[in-house]
DSSP file (Angstrom, degrees, kcal/mol; ACC not computed):
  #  RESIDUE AA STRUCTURE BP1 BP2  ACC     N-H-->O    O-->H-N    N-H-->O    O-->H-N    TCO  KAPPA ALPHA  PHI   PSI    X-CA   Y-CA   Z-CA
    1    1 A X              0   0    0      0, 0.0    35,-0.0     0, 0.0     0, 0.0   0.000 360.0 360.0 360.0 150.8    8.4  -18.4    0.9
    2    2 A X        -     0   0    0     34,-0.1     2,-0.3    19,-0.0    73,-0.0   0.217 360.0-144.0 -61.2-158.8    5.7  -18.4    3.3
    3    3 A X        -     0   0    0     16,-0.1     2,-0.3     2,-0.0    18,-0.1  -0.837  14.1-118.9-172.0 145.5    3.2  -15.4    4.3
    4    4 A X        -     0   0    0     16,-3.6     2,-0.5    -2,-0.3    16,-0.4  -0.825  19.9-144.1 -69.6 125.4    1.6  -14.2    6.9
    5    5 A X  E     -a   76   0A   0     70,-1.6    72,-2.5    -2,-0.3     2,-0.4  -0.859  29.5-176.4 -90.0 123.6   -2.2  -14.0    6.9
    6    6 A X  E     -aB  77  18A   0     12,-3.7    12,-1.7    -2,-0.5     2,-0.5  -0.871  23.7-173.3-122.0 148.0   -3.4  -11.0    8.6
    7    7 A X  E     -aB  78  17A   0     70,-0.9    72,-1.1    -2,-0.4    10,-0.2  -0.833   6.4-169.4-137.1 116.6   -6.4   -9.6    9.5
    8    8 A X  E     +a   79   0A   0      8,-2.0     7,-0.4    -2,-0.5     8,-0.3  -0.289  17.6 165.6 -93.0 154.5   -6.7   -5.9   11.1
    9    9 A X  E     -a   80   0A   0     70,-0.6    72,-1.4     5,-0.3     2,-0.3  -0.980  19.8-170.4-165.1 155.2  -10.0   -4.9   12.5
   10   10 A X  E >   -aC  81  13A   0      3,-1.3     3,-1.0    -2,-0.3    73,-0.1  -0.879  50.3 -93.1-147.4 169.8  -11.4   -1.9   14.9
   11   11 A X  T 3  S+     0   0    0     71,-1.4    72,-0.1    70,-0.9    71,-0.1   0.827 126.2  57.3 -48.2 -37.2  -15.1   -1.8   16.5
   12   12 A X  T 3  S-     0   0    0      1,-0.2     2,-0.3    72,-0.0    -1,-0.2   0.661 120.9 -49.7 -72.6 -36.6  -15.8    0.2   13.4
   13   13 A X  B <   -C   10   0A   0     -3,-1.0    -3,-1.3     0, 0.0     2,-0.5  -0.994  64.6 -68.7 171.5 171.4  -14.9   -2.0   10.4
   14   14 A X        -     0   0    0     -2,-0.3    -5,-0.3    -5,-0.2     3,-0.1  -0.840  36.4-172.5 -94.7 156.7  -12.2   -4.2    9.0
   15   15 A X        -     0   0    0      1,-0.5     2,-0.3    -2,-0.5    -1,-0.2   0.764  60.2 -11.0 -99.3 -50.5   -9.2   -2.3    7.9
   16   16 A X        +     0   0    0     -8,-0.3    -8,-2.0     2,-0.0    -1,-0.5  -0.958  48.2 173.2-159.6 144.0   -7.3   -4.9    6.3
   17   17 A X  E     +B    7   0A   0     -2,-0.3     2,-0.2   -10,-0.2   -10,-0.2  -0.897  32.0  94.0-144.9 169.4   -6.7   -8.4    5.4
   18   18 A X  E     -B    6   0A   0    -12,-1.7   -12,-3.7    -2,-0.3     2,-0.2  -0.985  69.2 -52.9 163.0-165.1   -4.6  -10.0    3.4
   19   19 A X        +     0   0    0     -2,-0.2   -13,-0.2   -14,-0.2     2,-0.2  -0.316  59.6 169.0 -91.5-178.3   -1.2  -12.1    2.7
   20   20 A X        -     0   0    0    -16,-0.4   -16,-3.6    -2,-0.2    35,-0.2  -0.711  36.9-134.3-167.7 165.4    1.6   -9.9    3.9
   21   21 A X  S    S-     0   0    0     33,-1.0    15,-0.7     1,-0.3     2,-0.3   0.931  83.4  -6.7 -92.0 -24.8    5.4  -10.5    4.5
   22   22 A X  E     -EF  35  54B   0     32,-1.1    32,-2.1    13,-0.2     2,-0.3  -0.982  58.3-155.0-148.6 140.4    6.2   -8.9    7.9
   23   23 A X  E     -E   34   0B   0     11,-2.2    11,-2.9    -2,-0.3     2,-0.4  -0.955  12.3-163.7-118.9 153.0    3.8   -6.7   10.3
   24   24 A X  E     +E   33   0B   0     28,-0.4    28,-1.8    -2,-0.3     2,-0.4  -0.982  15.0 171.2-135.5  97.2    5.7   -4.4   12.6
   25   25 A X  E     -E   32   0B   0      7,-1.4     7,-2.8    -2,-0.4     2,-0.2  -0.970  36.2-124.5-138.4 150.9    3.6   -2.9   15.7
   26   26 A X  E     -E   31   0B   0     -2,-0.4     2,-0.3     5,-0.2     5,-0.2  -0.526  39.8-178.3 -97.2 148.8    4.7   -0.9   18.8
   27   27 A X  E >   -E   30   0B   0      3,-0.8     3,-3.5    18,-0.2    18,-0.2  -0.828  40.0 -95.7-150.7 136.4    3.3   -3.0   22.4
   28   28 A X  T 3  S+     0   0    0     16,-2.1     3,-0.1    -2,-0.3    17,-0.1   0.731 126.1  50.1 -11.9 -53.4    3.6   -2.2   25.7
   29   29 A X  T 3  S-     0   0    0      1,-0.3     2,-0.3    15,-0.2    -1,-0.2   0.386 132.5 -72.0-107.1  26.1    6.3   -4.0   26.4
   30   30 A X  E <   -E   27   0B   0     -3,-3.5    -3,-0.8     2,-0.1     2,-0.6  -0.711  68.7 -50.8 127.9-166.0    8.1   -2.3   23.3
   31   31 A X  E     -E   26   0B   0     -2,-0.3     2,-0.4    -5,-0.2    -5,-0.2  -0.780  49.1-166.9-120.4 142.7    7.8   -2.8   19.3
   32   32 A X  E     -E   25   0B   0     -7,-2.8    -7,-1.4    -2,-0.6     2,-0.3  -0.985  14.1-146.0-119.4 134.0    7.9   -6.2   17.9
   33   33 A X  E     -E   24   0B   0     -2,-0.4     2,-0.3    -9,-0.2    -9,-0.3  -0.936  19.1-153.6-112.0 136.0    8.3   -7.3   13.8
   34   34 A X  E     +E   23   0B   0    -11,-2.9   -11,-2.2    -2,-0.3     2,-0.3  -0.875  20.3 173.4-115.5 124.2    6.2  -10.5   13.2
   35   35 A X  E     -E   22   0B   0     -2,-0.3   -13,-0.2   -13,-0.2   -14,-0.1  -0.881  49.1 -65.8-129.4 147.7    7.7  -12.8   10.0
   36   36 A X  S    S+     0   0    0    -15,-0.7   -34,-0.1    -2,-0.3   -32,-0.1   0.024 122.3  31.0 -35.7 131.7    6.6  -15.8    9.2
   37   37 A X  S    S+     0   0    0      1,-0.2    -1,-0.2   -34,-0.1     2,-0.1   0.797  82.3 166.1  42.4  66.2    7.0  -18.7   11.6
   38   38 A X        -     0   0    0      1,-0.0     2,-0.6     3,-0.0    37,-0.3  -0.448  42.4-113.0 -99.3 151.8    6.8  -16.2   14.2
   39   39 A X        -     0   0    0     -2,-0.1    33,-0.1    34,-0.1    34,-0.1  -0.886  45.4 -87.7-109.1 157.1    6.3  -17.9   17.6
   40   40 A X        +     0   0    0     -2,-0.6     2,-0.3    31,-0.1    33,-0.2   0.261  57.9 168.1 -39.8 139.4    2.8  -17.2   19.0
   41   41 A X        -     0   0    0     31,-1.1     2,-0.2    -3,-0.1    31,-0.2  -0.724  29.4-145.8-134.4-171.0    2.7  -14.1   21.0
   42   42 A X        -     0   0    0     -2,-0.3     2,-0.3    29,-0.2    29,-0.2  -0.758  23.4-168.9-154.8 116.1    0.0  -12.1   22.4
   43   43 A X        -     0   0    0     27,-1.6     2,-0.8    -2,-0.2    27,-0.4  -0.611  25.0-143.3-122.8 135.1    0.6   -8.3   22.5
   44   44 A X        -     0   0    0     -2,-0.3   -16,-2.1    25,-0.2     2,-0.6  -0.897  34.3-140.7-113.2 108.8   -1.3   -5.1   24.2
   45   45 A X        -     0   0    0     23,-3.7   -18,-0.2    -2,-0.8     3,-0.1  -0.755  21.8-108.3 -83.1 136.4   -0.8   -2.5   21.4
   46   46 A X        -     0   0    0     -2,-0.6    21,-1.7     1,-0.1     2,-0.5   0.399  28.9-105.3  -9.1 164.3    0.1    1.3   22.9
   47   47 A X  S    S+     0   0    0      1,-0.3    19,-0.2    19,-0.3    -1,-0.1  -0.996 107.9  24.4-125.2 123.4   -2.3    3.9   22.7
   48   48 A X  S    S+     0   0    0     -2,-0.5    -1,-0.3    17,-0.2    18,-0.1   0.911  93.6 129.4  63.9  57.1   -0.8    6.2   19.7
   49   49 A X        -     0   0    0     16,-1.6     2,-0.4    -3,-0.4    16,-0.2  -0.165  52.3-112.1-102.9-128.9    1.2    3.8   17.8
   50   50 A X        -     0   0    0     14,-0.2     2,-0.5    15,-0.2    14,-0.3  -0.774   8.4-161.9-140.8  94.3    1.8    2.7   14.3
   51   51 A X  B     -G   63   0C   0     12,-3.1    12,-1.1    -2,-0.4     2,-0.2  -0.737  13.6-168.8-115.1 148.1    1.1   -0.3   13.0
   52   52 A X        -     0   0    0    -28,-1.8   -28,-0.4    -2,-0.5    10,-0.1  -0.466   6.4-163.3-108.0-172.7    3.4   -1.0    9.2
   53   53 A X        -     0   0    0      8,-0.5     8,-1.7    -2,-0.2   -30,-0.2  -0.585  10.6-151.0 101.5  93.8    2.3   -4.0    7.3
   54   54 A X  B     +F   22   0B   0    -32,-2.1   -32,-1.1     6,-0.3   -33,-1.0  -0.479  24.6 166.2 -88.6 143.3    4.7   -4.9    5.0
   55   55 A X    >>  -     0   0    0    -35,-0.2     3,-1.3     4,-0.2     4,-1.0  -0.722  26.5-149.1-176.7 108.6    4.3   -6.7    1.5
   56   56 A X  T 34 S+     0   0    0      1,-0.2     4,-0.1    -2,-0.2    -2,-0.0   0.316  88.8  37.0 -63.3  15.9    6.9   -6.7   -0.7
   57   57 A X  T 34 S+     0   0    0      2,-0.2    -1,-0.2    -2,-0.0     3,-0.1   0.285 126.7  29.1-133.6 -31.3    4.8   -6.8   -4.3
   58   58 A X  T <4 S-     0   0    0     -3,-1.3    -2,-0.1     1,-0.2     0, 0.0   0.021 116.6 -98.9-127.9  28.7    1.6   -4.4   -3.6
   59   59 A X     <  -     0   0    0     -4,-1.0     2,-0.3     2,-0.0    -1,-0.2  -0.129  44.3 -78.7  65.8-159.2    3.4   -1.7   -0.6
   60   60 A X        -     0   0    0     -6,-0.2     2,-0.3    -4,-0.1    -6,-0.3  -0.940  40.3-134.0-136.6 156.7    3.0   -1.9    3.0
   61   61 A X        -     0   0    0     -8,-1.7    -8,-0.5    -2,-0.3     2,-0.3  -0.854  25.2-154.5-110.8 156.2   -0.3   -0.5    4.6
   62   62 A X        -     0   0    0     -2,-0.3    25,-2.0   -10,-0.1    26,-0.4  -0.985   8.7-160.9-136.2 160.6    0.3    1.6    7.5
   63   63 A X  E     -GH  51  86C   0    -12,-1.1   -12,-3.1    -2,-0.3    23,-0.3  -0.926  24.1-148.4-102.3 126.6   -1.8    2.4   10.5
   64   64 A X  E     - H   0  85C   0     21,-1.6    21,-1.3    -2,-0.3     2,-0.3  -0.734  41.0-174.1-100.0 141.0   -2.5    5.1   13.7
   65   65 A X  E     - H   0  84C   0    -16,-0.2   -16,-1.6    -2,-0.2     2,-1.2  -0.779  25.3-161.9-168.2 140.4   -4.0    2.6   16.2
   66   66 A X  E     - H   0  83C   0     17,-4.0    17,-0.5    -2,-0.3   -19,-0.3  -0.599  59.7 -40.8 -93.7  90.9   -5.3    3.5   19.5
   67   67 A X  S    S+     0   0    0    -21,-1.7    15,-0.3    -2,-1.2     2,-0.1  -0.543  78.1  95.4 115.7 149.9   -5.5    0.3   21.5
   68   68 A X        -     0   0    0     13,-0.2   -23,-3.7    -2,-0.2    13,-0.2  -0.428  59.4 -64.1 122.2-164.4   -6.2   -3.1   21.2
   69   69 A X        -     0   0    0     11,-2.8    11,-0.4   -25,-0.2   -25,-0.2  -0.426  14.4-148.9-108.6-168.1   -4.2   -6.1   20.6
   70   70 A X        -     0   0    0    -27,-0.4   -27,-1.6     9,-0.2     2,-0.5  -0.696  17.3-177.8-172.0 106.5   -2.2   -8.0   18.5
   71   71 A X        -     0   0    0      7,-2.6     2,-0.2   -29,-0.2   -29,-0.2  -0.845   2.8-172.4-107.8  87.3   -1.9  -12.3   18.3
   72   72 A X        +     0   0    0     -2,-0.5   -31,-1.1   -31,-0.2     2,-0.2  -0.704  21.5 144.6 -81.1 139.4    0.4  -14.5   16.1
   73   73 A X  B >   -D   76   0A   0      3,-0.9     3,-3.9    -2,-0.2   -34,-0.1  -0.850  69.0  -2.2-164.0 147.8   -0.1  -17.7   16.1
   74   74 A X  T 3  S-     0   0    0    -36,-0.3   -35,-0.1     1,-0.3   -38,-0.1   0.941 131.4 -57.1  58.3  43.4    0.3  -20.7   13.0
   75   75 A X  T 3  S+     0   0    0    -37,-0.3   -70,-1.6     1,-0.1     2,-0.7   0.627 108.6 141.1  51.6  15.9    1.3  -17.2   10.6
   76   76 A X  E <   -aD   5  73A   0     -3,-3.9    -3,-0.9   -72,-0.2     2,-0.4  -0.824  34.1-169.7 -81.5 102.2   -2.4  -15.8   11.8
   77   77 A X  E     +a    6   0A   0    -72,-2.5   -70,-0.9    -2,-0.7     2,-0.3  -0.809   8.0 177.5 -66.9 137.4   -1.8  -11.9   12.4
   78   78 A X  E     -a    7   0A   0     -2,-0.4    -7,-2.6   -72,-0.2     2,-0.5  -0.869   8.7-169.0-145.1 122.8   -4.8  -10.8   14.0
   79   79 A X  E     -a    8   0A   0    -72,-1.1     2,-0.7    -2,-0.3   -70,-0.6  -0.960   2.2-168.7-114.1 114.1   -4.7   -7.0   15.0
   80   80 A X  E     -a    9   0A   0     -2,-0.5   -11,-2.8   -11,-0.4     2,-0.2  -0.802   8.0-165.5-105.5  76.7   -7.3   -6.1   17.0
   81   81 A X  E     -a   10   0A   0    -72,-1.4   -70,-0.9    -2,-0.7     3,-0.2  -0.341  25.1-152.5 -71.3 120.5   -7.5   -1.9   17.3
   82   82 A X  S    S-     0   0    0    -15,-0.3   -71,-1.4     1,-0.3     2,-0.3   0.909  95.0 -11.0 -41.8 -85.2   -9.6   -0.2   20.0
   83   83 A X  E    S-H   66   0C   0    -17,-0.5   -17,-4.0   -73,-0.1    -1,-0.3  -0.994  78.6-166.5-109.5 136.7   -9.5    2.4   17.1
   84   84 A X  E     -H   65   0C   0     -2,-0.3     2,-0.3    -3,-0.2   -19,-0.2  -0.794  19.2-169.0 -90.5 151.7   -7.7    2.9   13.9
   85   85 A X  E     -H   64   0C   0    -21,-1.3   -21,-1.6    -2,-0.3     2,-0.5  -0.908  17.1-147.7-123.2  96.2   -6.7    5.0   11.1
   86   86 A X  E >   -H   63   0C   0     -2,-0.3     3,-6.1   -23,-0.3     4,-0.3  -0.523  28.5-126.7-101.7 120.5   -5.0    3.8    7.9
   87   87 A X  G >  S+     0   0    0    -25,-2.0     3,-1.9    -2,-0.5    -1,-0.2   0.675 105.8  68.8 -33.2 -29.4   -2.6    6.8    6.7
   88   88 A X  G 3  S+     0   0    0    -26,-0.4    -1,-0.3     1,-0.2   -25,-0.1   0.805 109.1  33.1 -81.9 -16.6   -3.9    7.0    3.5
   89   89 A X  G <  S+     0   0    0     -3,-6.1    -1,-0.2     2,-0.1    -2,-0.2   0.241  88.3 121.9-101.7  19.1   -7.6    8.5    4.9
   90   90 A X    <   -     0   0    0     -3,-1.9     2,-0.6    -4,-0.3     3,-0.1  -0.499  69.8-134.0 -79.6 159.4   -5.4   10.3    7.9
   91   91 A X     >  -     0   0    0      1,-0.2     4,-2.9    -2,-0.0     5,-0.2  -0.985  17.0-153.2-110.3 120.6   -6.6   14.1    7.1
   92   92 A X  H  > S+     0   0    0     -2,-0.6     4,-1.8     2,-0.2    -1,-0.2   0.938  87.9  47.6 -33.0 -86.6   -3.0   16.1    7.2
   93   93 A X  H  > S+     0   0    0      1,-0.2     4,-0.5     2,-0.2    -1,-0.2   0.566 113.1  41.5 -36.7 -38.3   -4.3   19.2    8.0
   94   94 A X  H  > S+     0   0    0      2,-0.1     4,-1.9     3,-0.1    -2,-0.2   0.849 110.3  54.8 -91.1 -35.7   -6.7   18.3   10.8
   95   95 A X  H  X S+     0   0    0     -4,-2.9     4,-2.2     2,-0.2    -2,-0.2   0.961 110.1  53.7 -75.2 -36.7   -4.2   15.6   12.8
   96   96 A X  H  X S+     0   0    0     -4,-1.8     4,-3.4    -5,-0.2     5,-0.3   0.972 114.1  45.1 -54.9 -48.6   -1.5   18.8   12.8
   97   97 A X  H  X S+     0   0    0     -4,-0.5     4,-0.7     1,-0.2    -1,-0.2   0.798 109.2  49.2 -39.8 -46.7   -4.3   20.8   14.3
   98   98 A X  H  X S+     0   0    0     -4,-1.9     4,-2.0     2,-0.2    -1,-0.2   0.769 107.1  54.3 -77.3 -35.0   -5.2   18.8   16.4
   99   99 A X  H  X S+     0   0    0     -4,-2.2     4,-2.2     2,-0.2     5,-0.3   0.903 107.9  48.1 -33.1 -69.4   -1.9   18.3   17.4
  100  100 A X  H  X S+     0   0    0     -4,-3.4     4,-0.9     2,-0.2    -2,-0.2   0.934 114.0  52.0 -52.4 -42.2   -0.9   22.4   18.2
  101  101 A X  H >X S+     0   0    0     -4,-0.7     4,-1.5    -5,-0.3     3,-1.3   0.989 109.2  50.8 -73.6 -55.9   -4.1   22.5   20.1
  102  102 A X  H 3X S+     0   0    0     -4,-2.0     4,-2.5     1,-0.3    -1,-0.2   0.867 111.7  42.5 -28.9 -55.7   -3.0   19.6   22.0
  103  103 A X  H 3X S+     0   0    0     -4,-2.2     4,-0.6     1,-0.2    -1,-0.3   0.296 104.8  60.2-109.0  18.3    0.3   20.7   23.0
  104  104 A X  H X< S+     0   0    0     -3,-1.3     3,-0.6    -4,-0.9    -1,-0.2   0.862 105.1  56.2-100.7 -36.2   -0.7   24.1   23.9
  105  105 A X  H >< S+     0   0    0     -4,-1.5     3,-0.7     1,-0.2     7,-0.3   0.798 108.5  48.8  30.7 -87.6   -3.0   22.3   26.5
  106  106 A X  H >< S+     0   0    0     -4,-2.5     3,-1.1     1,-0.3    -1,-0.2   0.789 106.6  48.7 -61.0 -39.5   -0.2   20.8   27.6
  107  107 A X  T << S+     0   0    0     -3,-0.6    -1,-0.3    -4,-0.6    -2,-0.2  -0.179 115.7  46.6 -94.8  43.5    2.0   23.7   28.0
  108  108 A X  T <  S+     0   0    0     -3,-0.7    -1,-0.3     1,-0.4     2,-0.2   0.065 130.5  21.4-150.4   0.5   -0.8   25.7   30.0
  109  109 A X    <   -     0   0    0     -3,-1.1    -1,-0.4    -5,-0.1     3,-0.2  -0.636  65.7-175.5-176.2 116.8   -1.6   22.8   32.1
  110  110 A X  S    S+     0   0    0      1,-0.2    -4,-0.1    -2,-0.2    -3,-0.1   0.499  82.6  69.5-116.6   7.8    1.1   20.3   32.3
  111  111 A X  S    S+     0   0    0     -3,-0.0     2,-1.2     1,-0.0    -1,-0.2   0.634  75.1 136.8 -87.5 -29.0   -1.2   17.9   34.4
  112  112 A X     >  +     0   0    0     -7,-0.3     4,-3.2    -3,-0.2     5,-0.3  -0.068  20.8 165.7 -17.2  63.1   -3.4   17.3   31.0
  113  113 A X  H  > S+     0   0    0     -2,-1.2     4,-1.7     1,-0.2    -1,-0.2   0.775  74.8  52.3 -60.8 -25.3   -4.1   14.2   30.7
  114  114 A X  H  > S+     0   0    0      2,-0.2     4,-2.3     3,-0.1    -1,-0.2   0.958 117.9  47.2 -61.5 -52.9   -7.1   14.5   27.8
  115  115 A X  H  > S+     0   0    0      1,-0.3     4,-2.7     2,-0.2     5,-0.2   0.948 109.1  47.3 -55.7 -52.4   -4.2   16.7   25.8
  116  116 A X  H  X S+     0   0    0     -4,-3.2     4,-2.7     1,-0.2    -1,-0.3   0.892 117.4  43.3 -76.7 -19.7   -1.3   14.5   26.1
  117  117 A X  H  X S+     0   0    0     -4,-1.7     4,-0.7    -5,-0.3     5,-0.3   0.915 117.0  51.3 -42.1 -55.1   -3.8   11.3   24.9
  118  118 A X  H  X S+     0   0    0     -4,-2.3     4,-2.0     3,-0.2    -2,-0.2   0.823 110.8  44.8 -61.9 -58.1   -5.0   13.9   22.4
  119  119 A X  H  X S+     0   0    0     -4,-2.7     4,-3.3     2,-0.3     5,-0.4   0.946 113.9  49.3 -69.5 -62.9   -1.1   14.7   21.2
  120  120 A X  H >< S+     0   0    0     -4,-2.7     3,-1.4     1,-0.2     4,-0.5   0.462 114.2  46.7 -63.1 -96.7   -0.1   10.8   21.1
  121  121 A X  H 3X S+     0   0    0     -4,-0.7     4,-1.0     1,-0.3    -2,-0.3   0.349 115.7  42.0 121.9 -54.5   -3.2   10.1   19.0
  122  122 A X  H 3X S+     0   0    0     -4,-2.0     4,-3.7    -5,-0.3    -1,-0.3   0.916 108.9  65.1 -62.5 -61.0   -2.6   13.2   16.5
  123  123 A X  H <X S+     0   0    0     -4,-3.3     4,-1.2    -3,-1.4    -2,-0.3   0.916 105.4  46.9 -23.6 -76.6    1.1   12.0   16.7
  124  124 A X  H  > S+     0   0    0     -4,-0.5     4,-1.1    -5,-0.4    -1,-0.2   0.642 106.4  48.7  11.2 -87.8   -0.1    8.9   15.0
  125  125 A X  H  X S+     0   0    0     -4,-1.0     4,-2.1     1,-0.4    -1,-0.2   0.677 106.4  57.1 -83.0 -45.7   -1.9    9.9   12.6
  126  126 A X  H  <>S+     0   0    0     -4,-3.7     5,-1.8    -5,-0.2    -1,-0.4   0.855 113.0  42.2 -45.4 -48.3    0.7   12.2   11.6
  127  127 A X  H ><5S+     0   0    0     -4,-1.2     3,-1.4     3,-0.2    -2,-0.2   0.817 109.3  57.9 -93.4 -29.4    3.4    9.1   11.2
  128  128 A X  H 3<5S+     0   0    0     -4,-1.1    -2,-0.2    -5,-0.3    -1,-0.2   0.989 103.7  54.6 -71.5 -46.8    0.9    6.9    9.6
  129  129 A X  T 3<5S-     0   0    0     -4,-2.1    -1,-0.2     1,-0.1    -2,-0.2   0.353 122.0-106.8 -51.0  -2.2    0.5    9.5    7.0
  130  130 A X  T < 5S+     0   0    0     -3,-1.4    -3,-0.2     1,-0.2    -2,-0.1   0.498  74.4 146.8  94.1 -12.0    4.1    9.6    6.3
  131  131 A X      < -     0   0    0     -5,-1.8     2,-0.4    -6,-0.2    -1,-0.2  -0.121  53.5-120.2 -77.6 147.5    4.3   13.1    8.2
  132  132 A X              0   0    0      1,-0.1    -1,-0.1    -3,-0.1    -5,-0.0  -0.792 360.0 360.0 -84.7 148.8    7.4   14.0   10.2
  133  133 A X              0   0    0     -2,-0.4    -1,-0.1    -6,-0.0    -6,-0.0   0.350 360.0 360.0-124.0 360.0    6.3   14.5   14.0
């Protein structure tokens, strides 16, 4: 069966590459699942989504990612994150924190644009970590 080759990236560092079987990321114009002999797309990822990378033999990596893009083409994933977070280094304790802080913010000022950025972006980090939000 085929594979996807994907390679994940932020300004910061590479996140991931590798084979994988399906990658699953939230877009602008709504969340798309990429499998092999996907046809080419070109994607504006959301600012607080998720991005799953699935691979049915080693687990699926998952991601917070603030930004960026996303391109199939020829089974080529290339995820291109403003910034990212891979759940397994999200810290639990501080994205919930950050979270409460957030959304009292918001409910003291409901015009907060910094908080609710702040809140999707804790959100995240929180779902990439497996967290219920």
């Amino acid at each position: 069966m085929a594979k996807l080759r994907v390679g994940f990236v932020s300004p910061e560092r590479e996140l991931w590459s590798g084979e994988a079987d399906m990658v699953i990321a939230k877009t602008v114009e709504g969340e798309i699942g990429i499998m092999p002999n996907h046809a080419p797309v070109l994607g504006v990822l959301v600012e607080g989504g998720v991005v799953r990378i699935k691979r049915a033999d080693d687990g699926d990596i998952v991601a917070a990612v603030h930004g960026g893009f996303i391109s199939i083409a020829n089974n080529d994933v290339s995820i291109l994150a403003e910034a990212a977070e891979l759940g397994t280094e999200v810290d639990v304790a501080a994205a919930k924190d950050a979270l409460q802080r957030a959304q009292a913010s918001i409910e003291a000022d409901q015009e907060d644009a910094d908080a609710r950025l702040e809140a999707k972006r804790a959100a995240a980090r929180l779902r990439a970590a497996g967290e219920e939000v």
